[in-house]
mmCIF file as gemmi writes it, N, C-alpha and C atoms, coordinates in Angstrom:
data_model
loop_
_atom_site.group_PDB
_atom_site.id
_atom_site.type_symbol
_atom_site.label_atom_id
_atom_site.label_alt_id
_atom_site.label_comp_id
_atom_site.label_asym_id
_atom_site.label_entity_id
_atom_site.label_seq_id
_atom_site.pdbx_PDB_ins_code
_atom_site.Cartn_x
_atom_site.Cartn_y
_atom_site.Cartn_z
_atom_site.occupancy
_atom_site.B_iso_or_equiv
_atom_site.pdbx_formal_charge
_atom_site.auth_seq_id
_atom_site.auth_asym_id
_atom_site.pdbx_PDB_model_num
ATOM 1 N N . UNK Axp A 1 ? 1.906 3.211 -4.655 1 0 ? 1 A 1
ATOM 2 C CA . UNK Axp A 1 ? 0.614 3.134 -5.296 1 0 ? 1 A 1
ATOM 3 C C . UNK Axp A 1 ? 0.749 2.623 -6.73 1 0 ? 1 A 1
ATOM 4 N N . UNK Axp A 2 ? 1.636 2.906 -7.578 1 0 ? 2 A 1
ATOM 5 C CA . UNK Axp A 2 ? 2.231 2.543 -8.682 1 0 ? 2 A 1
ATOM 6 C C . UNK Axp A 2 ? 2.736 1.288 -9.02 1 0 ? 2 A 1
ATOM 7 N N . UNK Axp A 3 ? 3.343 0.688 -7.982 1 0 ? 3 A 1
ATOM 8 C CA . UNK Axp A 3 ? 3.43 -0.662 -7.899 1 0 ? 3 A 1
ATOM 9 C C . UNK Axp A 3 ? 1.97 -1.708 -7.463 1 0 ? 3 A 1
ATOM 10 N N . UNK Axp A 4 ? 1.442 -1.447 -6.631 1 0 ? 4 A 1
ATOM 11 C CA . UNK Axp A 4 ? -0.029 -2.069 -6.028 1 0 ? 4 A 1
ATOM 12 C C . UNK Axp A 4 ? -0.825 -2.049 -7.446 1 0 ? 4 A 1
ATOM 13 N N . UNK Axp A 5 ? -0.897 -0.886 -7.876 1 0 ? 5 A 1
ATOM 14 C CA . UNK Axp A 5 ? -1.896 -0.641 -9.275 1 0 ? 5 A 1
ATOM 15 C C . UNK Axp A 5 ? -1.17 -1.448 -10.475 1 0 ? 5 A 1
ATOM 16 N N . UNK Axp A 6 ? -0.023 -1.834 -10.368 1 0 ? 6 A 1
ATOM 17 C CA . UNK Axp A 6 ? 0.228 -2.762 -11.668 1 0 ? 6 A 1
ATOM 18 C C . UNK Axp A 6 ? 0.833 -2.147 -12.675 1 0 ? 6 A 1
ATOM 19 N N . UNK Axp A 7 ? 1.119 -0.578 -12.36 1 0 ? 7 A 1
ATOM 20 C CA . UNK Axp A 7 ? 1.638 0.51 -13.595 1 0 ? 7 A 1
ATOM 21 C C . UNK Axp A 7 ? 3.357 0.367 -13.427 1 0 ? 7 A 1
ATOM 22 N N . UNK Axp A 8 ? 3.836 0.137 -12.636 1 0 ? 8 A 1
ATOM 23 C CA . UNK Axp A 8 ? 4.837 0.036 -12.359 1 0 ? 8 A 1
ATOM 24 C C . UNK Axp A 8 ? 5.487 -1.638 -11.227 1 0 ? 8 A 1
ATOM 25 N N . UNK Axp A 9 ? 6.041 -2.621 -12.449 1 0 ? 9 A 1
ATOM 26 C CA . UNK Axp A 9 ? 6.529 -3.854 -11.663 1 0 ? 9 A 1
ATOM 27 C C . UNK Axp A 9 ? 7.749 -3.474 -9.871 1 0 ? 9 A 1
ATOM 28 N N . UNK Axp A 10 ? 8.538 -2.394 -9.747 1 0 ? 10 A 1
ATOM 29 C CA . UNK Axp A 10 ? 9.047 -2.343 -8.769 1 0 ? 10 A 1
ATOM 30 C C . UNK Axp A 10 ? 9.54 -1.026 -8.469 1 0 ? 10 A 1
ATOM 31 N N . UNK Axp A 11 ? 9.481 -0.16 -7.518 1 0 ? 11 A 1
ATOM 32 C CA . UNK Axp A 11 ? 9.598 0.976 -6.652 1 0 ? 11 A 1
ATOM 33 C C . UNK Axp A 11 ? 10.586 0.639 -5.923 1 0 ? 11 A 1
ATOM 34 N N . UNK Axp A 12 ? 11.521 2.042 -5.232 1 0 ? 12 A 1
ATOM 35 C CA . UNK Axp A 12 ? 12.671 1.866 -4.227 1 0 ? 12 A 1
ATOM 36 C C . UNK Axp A 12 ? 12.843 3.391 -3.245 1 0 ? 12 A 1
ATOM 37 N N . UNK Axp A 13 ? 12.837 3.409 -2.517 1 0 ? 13 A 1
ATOM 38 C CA . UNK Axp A 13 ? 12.97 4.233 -2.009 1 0 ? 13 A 1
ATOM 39 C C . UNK Axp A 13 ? 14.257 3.717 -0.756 1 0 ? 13 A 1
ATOM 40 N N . UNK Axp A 14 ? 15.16 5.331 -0.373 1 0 ? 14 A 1
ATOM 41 C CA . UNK Axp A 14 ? 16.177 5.073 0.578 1 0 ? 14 A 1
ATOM 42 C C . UNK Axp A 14 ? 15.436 5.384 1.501 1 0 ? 14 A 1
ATOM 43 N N . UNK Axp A 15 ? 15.433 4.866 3.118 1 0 ? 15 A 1
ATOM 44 C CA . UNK Axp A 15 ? 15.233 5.021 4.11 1 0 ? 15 A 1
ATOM 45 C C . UNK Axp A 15 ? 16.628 5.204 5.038 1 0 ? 15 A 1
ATOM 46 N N . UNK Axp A 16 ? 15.963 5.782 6.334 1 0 ? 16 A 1
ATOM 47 C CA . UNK Axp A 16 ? 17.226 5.878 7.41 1 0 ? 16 A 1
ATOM 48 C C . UNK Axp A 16 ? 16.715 4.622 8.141 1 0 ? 16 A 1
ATOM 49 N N . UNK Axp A 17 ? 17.362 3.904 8.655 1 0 ? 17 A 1
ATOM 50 C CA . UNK Axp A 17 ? 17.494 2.298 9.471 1 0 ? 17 A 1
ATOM 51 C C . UNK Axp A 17 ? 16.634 2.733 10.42 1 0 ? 17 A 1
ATOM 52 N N . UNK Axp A 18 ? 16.631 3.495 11.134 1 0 ? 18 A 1
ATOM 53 C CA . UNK Axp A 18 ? 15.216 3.645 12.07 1 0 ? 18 A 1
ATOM 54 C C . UNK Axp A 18 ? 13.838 3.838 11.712 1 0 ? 18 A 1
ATOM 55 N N . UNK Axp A 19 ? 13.868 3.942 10.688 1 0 ? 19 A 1
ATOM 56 C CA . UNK Axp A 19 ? 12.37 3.635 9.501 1 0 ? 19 A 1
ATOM 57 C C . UNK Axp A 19 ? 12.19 2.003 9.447 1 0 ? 19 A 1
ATOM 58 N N . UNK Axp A 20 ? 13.115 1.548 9.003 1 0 ? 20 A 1
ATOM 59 C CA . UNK Axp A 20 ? 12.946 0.414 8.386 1 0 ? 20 A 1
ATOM 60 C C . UNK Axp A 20 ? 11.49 -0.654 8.745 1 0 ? 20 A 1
ATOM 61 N N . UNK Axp A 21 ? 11.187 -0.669 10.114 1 0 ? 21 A 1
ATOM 62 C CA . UNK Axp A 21 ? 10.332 -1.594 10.601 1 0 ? 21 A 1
ATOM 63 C C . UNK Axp A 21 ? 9.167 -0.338 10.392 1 0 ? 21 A 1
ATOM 64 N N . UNK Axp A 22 ? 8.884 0.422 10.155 1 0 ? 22 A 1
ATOM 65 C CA . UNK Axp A 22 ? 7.824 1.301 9.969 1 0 ? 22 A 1
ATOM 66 C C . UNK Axp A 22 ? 6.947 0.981 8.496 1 0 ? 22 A 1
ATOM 67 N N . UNK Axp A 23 ? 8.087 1.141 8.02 1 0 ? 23 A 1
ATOM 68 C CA . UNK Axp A 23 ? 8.089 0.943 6.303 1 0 ? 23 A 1
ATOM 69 C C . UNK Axp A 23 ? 7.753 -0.903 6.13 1 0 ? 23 A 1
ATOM 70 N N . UNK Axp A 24 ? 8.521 -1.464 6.542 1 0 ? 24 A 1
ATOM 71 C CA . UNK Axp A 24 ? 7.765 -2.995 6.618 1 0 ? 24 A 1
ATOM 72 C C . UNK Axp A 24 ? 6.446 -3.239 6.869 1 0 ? 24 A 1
ATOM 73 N N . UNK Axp A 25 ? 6.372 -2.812 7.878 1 0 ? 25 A 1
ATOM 74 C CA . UNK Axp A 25 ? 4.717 -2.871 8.358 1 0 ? 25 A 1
ATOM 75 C C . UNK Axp A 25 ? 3.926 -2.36 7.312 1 0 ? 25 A 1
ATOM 76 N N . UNK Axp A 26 ? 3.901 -1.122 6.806 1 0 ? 26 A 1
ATOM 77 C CA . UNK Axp A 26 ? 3.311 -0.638 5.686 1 0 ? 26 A 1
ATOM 78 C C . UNK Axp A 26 ? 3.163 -1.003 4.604 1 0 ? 26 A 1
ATOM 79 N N . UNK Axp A 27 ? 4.418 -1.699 4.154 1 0 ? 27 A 1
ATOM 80 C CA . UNK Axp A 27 ? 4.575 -2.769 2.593 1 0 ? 27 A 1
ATOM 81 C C . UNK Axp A 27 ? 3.394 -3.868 3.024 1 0 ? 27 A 1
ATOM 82 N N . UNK Axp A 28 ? 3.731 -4.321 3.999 1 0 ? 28 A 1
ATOM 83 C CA . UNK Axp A 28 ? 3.245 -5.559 3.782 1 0 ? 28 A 1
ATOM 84 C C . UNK Axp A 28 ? 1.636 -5.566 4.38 1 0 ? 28 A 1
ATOM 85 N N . UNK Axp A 29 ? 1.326 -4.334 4.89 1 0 ? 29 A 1
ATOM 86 C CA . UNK Axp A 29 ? -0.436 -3.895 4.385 1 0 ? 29 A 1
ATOM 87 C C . UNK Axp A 29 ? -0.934 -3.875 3.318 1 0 ? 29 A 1
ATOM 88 N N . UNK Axp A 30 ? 0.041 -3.739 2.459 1 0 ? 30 A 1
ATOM 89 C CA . UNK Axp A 30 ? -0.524 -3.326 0.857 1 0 ? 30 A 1
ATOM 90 C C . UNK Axp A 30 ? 0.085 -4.406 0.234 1 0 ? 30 A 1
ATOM 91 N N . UNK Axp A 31 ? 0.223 -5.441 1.099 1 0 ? 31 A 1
ATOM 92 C CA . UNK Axp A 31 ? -0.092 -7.007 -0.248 1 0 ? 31 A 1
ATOM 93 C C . UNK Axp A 31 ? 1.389 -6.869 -0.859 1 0 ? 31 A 1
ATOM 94 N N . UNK Axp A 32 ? 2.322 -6.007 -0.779 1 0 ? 32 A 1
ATOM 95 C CA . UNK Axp A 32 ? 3.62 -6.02 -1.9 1 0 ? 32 A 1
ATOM 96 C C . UNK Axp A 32 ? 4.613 -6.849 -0.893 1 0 ? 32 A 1
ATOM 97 N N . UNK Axp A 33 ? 5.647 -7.522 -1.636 1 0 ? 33 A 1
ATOM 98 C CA . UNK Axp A 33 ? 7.05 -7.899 -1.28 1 0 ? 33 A 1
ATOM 99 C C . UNK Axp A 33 ? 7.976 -6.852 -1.509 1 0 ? 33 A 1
ATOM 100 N N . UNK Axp A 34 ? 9.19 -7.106 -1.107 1 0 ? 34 A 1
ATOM 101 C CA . UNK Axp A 34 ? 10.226 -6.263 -0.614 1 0 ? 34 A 1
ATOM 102 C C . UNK Axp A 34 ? 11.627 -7.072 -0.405 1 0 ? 34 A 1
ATOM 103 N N . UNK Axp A 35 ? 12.549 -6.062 -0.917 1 0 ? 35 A 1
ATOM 104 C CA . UNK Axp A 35 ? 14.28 -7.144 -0.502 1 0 ? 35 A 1
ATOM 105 C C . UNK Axp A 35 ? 14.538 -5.59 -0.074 1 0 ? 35 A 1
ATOM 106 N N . UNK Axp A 36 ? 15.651 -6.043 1.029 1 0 ? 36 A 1
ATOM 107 C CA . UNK Axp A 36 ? 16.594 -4.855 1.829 1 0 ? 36 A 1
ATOM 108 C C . UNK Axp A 36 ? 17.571 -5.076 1.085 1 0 ? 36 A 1
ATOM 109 N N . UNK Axp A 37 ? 18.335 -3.272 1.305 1 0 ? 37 A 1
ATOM 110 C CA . UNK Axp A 37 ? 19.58 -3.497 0.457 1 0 ? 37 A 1
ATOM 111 C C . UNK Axp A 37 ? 19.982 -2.787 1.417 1 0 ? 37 A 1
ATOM 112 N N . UNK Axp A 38 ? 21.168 -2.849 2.808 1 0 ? 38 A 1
ATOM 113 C CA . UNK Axp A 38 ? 21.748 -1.894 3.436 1 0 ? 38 A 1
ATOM 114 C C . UNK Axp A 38 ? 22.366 -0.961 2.856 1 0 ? 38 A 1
ATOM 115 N N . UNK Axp A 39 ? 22.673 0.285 2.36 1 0 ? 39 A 1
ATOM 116 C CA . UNK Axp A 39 ? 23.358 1.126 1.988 1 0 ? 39 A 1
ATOM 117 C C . UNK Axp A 39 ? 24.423 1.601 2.701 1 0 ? 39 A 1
ATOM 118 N N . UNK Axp A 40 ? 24.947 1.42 3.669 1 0 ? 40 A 1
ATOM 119 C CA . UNK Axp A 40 ? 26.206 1.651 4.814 1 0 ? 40 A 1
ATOM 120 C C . UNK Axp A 40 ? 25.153 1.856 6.494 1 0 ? 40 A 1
ATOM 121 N N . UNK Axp A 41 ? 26.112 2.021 6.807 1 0 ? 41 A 1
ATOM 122 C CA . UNK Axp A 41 ? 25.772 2.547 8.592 1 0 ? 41 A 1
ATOM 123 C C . UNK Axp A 41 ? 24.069 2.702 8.767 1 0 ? 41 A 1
ATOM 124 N N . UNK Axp A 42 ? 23.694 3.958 8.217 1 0 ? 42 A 1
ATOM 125 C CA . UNK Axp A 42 ? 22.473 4.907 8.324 1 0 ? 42 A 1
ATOM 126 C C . UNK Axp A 42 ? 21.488 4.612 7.368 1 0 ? 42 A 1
ATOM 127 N N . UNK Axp A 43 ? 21.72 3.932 6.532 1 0 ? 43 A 1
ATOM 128 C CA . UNK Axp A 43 ? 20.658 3.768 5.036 1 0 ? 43 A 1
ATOM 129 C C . UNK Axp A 43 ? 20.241 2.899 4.392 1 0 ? 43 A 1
ATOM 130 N N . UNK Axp A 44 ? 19.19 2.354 4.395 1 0 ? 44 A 1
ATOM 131 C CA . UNK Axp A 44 ? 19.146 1.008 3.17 1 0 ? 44 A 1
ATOM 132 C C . UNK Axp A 44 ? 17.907 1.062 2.179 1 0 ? 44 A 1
ATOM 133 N N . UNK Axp A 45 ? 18.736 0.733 0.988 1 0 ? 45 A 1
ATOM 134 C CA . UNK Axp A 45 ? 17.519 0.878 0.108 1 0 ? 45 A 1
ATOM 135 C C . UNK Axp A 45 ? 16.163 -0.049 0.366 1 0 ? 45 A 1
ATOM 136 N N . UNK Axp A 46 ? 14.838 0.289 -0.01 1 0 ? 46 A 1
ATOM 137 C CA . UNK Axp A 46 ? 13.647 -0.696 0.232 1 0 ? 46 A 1
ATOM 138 C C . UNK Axp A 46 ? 13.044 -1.081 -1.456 1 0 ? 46 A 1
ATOM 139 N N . UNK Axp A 47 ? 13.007 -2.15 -2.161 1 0 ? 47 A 1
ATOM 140 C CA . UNK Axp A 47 ? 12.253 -2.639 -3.273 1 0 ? 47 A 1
ATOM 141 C C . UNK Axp A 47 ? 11.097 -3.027 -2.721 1 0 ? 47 A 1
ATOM 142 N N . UNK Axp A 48 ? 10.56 -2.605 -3.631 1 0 ? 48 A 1
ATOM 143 C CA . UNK Axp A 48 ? 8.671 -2.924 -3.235 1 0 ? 48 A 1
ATOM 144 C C . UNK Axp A 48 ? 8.166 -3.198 -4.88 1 0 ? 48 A 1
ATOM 145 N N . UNK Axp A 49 ? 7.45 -4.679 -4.795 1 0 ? 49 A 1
ATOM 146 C CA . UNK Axp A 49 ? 7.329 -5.132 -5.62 1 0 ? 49 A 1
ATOM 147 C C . UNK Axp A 49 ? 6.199 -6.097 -5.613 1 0 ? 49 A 1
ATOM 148 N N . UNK Axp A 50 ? 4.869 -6.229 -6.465 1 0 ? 50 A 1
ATOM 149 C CA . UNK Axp A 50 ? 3.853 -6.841 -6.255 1 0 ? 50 A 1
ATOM 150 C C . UNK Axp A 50 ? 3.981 -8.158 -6.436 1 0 ? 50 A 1
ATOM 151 N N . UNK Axp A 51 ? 4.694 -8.83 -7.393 1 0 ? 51 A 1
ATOM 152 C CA . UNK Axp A 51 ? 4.637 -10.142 -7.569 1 0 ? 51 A 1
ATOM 153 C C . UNK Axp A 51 ? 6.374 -10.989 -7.28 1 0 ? 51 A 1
ATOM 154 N N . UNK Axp A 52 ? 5.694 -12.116 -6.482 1 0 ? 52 A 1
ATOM 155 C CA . UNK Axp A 52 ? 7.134 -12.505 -6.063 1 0 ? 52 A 1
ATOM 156 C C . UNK Axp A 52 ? 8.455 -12.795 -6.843 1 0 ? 52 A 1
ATOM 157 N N . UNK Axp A 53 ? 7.921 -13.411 -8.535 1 0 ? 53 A 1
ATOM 158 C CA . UNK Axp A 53 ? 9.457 -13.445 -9.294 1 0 ? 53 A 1
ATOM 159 C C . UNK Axp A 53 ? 9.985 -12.309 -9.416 1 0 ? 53 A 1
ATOM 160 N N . UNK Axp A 54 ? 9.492 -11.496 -9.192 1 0 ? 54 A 1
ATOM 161 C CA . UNK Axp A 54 ? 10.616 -10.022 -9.854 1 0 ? 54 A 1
ATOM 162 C C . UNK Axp A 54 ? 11.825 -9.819 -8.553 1 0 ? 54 A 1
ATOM 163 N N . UNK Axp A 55 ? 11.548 -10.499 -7.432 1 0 ? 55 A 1
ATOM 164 C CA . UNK Axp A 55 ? 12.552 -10.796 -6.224 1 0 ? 55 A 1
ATOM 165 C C . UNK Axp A 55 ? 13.862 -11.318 -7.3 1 0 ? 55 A 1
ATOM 166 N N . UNK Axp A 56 ? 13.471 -12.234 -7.706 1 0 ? 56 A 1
ATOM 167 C CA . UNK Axp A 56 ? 14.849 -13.062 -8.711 1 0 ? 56 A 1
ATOM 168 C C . UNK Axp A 56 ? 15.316 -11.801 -9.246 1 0 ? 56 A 1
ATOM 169 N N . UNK Axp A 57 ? 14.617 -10.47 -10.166 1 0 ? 57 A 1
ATOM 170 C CA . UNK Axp A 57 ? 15.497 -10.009 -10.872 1 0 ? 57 A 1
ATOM 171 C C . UNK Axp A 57 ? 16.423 -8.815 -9.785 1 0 ? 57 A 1
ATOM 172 N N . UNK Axp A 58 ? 16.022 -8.515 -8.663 1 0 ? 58 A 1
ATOM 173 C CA . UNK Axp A 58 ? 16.196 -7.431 -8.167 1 0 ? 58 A 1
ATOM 174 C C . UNK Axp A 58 ? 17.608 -8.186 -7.274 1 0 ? 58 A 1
ATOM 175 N N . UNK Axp A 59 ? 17.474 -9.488 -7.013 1 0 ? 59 A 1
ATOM 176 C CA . UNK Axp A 59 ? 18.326 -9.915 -6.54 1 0 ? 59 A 1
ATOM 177 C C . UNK Axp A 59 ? 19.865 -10.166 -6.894 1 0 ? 59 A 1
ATOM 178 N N . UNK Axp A 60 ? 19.564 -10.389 -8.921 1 0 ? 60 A 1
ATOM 179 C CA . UNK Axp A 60 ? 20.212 -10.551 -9.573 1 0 ? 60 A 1
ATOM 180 C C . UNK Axp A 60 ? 21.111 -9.223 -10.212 1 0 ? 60 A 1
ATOM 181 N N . UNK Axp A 61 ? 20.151 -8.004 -10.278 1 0 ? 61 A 1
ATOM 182 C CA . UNK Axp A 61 ? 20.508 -6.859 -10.291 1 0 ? 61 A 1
ATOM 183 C C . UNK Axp A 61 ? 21.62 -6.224 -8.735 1 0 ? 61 A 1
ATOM 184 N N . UNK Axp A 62 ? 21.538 -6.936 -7.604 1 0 ? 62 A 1
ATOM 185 C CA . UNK Axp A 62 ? 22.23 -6.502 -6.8 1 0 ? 62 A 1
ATOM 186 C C . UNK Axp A 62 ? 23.637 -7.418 -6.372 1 0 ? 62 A 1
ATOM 187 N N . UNK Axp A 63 ? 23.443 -8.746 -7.433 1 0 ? 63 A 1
ATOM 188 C CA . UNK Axp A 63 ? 24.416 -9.322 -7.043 1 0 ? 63 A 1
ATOM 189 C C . UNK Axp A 63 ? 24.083 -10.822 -5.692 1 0 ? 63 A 1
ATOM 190 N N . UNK Axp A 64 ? 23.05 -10.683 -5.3 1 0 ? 64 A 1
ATOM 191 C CA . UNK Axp A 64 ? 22.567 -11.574 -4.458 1 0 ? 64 A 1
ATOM 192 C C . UNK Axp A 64 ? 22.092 -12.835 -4.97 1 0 ? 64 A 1
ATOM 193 N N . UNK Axp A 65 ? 21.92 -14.037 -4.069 1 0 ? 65 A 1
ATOM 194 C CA . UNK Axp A 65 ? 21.428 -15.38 -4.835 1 0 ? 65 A 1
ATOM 195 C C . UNK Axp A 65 ? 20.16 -15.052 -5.337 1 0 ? 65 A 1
ATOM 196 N N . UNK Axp A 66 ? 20.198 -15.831 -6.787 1 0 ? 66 A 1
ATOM 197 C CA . UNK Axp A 66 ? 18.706 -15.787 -6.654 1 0 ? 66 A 1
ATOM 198 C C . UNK Axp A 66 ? 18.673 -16.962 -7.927 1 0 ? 66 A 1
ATOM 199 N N . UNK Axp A 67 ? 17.395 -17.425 -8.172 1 0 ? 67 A 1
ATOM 200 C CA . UNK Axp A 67 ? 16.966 -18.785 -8.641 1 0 ? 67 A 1
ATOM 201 C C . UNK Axp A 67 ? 17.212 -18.569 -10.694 1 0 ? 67 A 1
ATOM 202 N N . UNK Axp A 68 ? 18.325 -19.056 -11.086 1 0 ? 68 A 1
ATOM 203 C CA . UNK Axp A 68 ? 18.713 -19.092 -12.17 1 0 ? 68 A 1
ATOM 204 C C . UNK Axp A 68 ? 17.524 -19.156 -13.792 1 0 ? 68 A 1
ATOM 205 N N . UNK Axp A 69 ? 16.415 -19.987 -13.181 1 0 ? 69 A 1
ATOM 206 C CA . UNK Axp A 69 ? 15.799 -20.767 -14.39 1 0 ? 69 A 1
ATOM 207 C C . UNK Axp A 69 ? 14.564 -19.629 -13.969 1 0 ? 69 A 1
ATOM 208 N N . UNK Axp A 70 ? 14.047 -19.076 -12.672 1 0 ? 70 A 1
ATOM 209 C CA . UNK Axp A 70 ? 13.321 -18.47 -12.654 1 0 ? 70 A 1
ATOM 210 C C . UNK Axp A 70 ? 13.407 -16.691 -13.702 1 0 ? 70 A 1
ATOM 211 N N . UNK Axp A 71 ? 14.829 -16.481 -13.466 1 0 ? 71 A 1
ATOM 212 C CA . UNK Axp A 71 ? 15.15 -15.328 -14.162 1 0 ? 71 A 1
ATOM 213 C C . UNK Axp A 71 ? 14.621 -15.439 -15.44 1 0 ? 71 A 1
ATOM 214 N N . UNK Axp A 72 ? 15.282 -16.687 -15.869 1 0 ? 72 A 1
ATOM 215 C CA . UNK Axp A 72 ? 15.546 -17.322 -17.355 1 0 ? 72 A 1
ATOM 216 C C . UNK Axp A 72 ? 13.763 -16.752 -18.116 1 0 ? 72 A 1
ATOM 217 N N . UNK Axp A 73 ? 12.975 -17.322 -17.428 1 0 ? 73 A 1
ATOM 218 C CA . UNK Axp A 73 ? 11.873 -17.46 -17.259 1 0 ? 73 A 1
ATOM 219 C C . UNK Axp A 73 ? 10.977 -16.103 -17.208 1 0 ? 73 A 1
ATOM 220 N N . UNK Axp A 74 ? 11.413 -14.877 -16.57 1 0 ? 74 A 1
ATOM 221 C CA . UNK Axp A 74 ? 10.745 -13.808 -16.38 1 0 ? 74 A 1
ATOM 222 C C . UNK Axp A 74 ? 11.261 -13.134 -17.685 1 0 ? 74 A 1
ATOM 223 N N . UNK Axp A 75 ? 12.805 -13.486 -18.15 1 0 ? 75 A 1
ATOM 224 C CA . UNK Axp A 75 ? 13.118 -12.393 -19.394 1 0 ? 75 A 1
ATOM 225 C C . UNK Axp A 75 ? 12.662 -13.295 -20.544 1 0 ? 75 A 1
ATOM 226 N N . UNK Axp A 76 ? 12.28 -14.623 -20.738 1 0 ? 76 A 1
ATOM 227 C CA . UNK Axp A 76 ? 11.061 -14.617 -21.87 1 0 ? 76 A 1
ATOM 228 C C . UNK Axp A 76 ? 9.948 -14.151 -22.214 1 0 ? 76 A 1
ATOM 229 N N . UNK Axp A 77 ? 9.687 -13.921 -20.982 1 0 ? 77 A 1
ATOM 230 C CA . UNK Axp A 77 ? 8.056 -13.015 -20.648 1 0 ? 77 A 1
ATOM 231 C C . UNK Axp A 77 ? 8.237 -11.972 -21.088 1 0 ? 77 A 1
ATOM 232 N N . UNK Axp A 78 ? 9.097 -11.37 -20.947 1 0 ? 78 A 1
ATOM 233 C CA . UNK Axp A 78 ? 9.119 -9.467 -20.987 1 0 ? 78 A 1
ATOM 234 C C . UNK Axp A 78 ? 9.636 -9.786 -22.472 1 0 ? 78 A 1
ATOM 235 N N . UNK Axp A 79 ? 10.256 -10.832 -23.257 1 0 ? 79 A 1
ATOM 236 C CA . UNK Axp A 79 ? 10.952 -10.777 -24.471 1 0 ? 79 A 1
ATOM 237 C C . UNK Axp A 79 ? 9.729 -11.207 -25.619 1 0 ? 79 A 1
ATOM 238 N N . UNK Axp A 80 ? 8.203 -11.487 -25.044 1 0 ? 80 A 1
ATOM 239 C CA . UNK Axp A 80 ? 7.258 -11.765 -25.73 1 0 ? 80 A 1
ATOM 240 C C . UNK Axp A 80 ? 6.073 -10.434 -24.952 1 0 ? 80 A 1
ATOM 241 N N . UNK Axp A 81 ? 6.675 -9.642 -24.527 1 0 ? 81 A 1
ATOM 242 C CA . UNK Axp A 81 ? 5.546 -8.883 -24.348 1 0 ? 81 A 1
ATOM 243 C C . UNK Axp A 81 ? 4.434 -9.201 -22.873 1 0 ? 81 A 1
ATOM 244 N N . UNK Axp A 82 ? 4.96 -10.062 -22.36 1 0 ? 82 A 1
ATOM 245 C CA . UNK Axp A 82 ? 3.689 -10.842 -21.058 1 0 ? 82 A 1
ATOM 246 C C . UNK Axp A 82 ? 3.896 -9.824 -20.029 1 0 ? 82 A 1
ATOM 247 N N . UNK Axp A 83 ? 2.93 -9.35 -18.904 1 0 ? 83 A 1
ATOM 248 C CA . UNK Axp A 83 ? 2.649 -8.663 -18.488 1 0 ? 83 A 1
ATOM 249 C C . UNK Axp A 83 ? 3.549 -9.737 -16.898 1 0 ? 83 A 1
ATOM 250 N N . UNK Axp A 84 ? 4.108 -8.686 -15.606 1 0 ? 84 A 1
ATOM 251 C CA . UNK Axp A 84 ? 4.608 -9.477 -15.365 1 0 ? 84 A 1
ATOM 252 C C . UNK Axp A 84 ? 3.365 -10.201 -14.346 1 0 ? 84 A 1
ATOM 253 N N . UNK Axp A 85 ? 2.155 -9.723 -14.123 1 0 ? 85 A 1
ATOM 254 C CA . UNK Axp A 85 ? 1.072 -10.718 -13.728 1 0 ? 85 A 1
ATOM 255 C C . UNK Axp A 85 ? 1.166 -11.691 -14.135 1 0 ? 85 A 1
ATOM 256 N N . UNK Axp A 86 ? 1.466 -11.912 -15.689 1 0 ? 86 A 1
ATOM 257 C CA . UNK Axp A 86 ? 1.013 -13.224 -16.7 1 0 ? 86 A 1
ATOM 258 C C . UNK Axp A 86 ? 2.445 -14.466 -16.111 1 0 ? 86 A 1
ATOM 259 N N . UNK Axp A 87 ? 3.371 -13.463 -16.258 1 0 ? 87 A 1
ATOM 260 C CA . UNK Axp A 87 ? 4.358 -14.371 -16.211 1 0 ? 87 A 1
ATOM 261 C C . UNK Axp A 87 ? 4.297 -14.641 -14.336 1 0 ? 87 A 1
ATOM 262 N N . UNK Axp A 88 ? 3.854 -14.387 -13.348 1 0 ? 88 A 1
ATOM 263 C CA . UNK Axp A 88 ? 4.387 -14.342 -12.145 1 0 ? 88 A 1
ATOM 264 C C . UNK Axp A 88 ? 3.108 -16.114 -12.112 1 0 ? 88 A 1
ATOM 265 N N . UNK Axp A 89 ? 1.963 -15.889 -13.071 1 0 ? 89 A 1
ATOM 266 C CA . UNK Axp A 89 ? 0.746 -16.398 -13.049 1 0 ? 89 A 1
ATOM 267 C C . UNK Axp A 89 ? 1.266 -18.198 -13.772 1 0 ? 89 A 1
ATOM 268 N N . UNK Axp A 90 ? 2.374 -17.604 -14.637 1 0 ? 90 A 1
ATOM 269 C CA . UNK Axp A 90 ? 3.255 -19.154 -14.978 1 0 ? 90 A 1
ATOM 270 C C . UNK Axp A 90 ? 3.575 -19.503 -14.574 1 0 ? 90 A 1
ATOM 271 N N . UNK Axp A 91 ? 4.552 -18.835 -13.386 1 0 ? 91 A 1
ATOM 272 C CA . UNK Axp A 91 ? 5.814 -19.228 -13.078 1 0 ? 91 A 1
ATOM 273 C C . UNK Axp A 91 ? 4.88 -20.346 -11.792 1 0 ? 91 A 1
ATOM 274 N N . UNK Axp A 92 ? 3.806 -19.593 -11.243 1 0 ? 92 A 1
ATOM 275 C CA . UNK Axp A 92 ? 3.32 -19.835 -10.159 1 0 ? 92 A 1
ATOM 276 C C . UNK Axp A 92 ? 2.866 -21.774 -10.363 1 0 ? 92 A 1
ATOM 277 N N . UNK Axp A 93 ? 2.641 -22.079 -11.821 1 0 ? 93 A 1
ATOM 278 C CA . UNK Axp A 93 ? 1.816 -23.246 -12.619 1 0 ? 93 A 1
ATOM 279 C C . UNK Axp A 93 ? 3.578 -24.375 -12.426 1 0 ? 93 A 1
ATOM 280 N N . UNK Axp A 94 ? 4.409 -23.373 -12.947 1 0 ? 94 A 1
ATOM 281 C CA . UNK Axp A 94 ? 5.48 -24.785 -13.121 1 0 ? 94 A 1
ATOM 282 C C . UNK Axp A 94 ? 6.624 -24.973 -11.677 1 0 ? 94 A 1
């Protein structure tokens, strides 16, 4: 709810792997994106996140590919104060 409302750019919660498609279905009722993070055998973390650049940072935070100039791009935003609507609302322009 915290993420959907804009108070919070990204949420995580661990699930057990037999959730997983439960929890998908549900994210993606409520308009948010999401990256899997398997946690071993039984567990994987879920990011839930309203606007699609913050994928770059969560990706980058885990070590996964993710789009260099877009990052570049979201930590000017947050380094001038832009909301990440504003900046997701740029990124979306260039």
């Amino acid at each position: 709810m915290l993420v959907k409302a804009g108070v919070r750019s990204t949420a995580l919660v661990m699930v057990r792997n037999e959730h997983i498609e439960e929890c998908k279905r549900f994210i993606k009722t409520e308009n948010l994106f999401m990256v899997l993070n398997p946690r071993g055998e039984h567990h994987t973390t879920i990011y839930m996140f309203k606007h699609s650049c913050v994928e770059n940072i969560i990706n980058f935070t885990l070590d996964k590919p993710y789009n260099k100039k877009a990052l570049i791009r979201w930590i000017e935003g947050k380094m001038f104060s832009y909301s990440d609507e504003e900046i997701a609302r740029f990124m979306g322009k260039s």
